[in-house]
N, C-alpha and C positions, 0 to 999 in steps of 0.2 A: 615722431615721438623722440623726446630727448631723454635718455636712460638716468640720465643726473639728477631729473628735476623731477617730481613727485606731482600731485593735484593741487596740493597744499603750498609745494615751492612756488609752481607756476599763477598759482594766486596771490601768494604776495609779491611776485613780479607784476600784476596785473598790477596790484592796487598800490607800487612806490612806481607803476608806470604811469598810472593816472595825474600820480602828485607832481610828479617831475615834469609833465606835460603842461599841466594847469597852472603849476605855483613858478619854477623853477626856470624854464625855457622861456619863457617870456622876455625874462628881463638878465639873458645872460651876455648879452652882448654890453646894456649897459653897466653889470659890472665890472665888464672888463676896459672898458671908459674910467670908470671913479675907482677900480682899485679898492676896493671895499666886500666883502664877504656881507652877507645880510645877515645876522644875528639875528631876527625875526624870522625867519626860512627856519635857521635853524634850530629853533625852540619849535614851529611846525613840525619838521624832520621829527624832534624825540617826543613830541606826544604823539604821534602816530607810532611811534617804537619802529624808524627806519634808522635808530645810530647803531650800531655795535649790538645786533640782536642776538648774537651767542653769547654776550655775558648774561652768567645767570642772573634767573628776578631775584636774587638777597641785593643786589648792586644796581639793580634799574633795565637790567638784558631784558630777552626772554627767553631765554636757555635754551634756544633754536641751534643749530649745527653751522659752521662756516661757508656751505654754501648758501643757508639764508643770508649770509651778509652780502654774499656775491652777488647772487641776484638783486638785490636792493643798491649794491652798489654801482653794478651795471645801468642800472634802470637811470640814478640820477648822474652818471655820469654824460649817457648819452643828451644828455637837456645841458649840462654846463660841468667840463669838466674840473673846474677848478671848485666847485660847489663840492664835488665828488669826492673834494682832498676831506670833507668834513665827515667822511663813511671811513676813508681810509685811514687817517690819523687817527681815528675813535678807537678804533678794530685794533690797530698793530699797540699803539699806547695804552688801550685801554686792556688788552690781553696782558701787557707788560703789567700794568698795574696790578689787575687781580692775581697773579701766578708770584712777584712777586714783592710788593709791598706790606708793610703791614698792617692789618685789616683796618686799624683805626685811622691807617692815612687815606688808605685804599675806597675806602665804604662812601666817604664823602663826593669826591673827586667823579667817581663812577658814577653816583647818580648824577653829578650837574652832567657828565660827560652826556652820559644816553638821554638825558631831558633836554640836550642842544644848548646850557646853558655856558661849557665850557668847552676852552679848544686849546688840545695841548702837540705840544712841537716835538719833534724827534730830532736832538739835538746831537748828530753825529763829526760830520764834516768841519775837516777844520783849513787855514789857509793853506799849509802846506800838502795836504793833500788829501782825497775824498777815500778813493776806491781801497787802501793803506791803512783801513780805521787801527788797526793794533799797532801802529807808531803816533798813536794823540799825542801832544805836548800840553793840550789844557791841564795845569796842575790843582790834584785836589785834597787837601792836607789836614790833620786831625787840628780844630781851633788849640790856641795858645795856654788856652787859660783852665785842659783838662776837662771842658764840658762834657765831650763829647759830641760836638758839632765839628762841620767840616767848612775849610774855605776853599774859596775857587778864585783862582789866578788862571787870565787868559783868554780866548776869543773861540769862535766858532761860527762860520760863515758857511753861508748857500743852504740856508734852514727854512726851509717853507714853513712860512705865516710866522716868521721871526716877528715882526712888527703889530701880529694883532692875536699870536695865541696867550695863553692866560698862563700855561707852565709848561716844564719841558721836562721831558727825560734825558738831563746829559750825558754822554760818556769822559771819562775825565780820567788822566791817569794818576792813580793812590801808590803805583810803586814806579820804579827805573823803566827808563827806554828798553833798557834790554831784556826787561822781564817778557815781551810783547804783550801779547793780547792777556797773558794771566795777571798786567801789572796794570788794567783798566777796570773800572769800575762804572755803576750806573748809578746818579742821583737824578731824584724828582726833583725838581725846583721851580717853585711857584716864581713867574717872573716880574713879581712887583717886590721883591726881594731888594733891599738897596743894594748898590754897586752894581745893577746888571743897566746897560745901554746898547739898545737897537739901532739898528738900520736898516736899510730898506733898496734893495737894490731897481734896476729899472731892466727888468725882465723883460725878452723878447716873447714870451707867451706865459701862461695860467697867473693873468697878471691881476685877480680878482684874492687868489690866494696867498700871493707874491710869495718872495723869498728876499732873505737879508741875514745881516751877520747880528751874536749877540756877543758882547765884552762883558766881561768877568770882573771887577777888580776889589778884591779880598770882599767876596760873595758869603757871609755866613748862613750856611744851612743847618737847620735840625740833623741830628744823629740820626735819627730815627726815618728820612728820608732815601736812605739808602737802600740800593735796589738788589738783592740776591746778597750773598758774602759779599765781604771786599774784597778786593781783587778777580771774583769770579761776574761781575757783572757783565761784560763785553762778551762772554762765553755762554751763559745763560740767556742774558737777554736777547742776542744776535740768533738764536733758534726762533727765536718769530715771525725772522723775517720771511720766513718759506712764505706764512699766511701771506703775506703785504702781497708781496713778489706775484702770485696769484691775482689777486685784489686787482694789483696795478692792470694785470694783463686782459684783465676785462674791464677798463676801466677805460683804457686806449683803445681797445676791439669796439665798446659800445659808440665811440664820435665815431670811429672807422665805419661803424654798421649805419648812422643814423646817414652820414656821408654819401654812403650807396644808397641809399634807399631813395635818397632825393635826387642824386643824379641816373639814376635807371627811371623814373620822372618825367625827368627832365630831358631824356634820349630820347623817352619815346616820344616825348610830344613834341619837341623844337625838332623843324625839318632843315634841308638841307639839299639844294638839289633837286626840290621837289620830293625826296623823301625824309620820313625819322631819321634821326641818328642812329637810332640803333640796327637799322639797316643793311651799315656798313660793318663788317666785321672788324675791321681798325677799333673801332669802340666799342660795340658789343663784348667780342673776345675778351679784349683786354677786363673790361669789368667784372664779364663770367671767372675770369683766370682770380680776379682780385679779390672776387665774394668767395669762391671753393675755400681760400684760403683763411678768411676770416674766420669763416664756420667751425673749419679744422683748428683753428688757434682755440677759437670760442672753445671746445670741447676740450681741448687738453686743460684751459684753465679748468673748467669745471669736475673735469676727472683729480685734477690736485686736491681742489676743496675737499671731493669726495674721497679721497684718500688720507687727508688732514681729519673728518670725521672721524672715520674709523680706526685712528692711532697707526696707518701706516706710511715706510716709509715716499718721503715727498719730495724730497732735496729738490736731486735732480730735475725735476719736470716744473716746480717751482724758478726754478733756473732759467729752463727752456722760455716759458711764460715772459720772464724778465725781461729776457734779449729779445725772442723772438716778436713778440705783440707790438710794442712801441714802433720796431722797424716798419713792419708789415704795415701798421695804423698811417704810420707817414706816410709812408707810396702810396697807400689807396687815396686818401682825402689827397694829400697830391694830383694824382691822376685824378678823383672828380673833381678839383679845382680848376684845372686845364680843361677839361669838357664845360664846363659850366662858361669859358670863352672869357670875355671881360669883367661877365657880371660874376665870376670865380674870384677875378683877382680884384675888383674891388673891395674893397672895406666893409664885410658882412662875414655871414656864420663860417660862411668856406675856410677864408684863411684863417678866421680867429683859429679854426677846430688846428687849422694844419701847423700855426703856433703853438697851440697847447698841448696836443701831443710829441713835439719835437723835444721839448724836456726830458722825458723818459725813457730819452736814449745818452741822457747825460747819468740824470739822478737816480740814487738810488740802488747804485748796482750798471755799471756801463754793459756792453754785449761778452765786451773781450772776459770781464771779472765771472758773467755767468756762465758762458761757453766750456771758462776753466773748472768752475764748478760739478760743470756735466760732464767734463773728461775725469774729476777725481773722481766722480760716484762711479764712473763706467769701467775707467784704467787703475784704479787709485792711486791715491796722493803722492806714495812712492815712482810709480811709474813717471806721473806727469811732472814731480819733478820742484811744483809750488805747494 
């Protein structure tokens, strides 16, 4: 029995596990070939109500708790993890949106989001550097002419689904370098805006979702697109990231899980010697050693969710999640790539998986950024010094 998950949770893991199997895994290899997300998949995903099911139904959710998300996002990551960016970007943006936008921007946006009909970016990183987000240089400045619209001068690179999401939530700075994080702000910006151009980088893995840079050049947005106060947006909205951070960690655990499961398969049935594989303790061990650990990961994500329910604190173990998943997901699919012998490293599900989890030890939050995290919540931030 897993203490996290209820009769109810473990049935909608059943039933976004059916989908992901049937609809989803099939054809995840091909999209990591053509480089294309299916926008068919996910108009499926949201009338089934697997996008963002803890936004409330006034906005299309179904006012379920964040570990329903978890489990639904677990479910379709393990079938194609780049599919899975369409549960996680729903969830972090779309909690962004309803918390806080305002209603009449907010109300529309949400329902295409959870009906799978939209796909919006998390527009943070910029070229001079990621994990440093309170020194932006994207400038974002009241229009000229008194409207109360804002323009955007600037760029912003290494943006998953730069090339094919529909809007973004920028972070942008509305005051001085030296203000830091209280001198950044958050706008929505639908990206068929003029002045905005894409690119499209050529990713070593989640190359279904990609990542690319977007340019700015004197972007006029609505007033009214503006995400929390001015100046307070990078402080407000950077609180959400706990949920993602979570999200992420079962997101990389569910390839790590699906990983093992076909290579302890695959042990016991290919011999060696005249015996199984799993025979040898060289192999077996090591896998036993690699599953305890996933399980253990697996539960701390899910103790976060259950602690983001119930309004308490998360930080820290949202941190833990960050660093520690992505690592661990590498080495496992790693280690079942290398047993799986040749047909590992050929060009199939193995290494796509061991591609596409190796990003999430770049993005997002690196180990070093979350590890510090876990030293202010435990020494605080005076001690540790950042």
């Amino acid at each position: 029995m897993n203490p996290y998950l209820d009769d109810e949770l473990r049935a909608l893991a059943e039933q976004a596990g059916r989908f992901a199997a049937e609809r989803i895994a099939p054809g995840f290899q091909e999209r990591d070939r053509t480089r294309v997300l299916d926008r068919g998949l996910m108009r499926e995903m949201g009338a089934l109500g697997l996008i963002a099911p803890e936004l409330p139904e006034r906005v299309g959710g179904l006012g379920t708790g964040c570990l329903a998300a978890g489990v639904i996002h677990e479910a379709i990551a393990g079938a194609d993890l780049s599919m899975s960016y369409v549960n996680l970007l729903s969830s972090l943006n779309g909690q962004i949106l309803n918390e806080h936008a305002p209603p009449a921007l907010a109300a529309p946006w949400l329902k295409r989001l959870t009906q799978g009909d939209a796909l919006i970016a998390l527009a943070l990183t910029e070229p001079r550097g990621g994990s440093d987000a309170a020194s932006l240089r994207l400038k974002m400045q009241p229009a000229a002419d008194g409207s109360g619209d804002w323009v955007l001068n600037g760029e912003k690179t290494s943006i998953s689904a730069a090339d094919q999401a529909d809007a973004a939530v920028v972070f942008a700075r509305s005051g001085t370098v030296e203000d830091g994080a209280r001198g950044v702000s958050a706008l929505f910006v639908p990206l068929a805006l003029p002045g905005i151009t894409r690119t499209r980088f050529d990713c070593h893995g989640q190359r279904a979702i990609g990542r690319g840079s977007l340019h700015f050049e004197n972007v006029r947005v609505p007033g009214d697109h503006l995400l929390g106060a001015p100046g307070a947006g990078f402080v407000q909205v950077m609180q959400g990231f706990d949920f993602s951070r979570a999200l992420i960690g079962l997101q990389v655990l569910a390839v790590a899980r699906q990983a093992l499961d076909e290579t302890w398969k695959h042990v016991a049935e290919r011999e060696a010697f005249g015996k199984p594989l799993a025979s040898f303790q060289g192999v077996s061990h090591t896998l036993a050693g690699l599953d305890t650990q996933v399980v253990a990961a697996r539960l701390l994500c899910l103790q976060t969710l259950w602690l983001k329910d119930r309004g308490l604190p998360h930080t820290a173990e949202a941190a833990m999640c960050k660093w520690w998943a992505p690592q661990l997901a590498y080495e496992t699919v790693h280690q079942c790539l290398l047993m799986h012998g040749h047909g590992g490293y050929d060009r199939g599900p193995m290494e796509q998986r061991l591609r596409d989890v190796l990003g999430f030890q770049i993005g997002d939050g690196t180990a070093q950024i979350m590890k510090t995290i876990v030293a202010r919540a435990r020494a605080g931030r005076r001690a540790v010094g950042v």
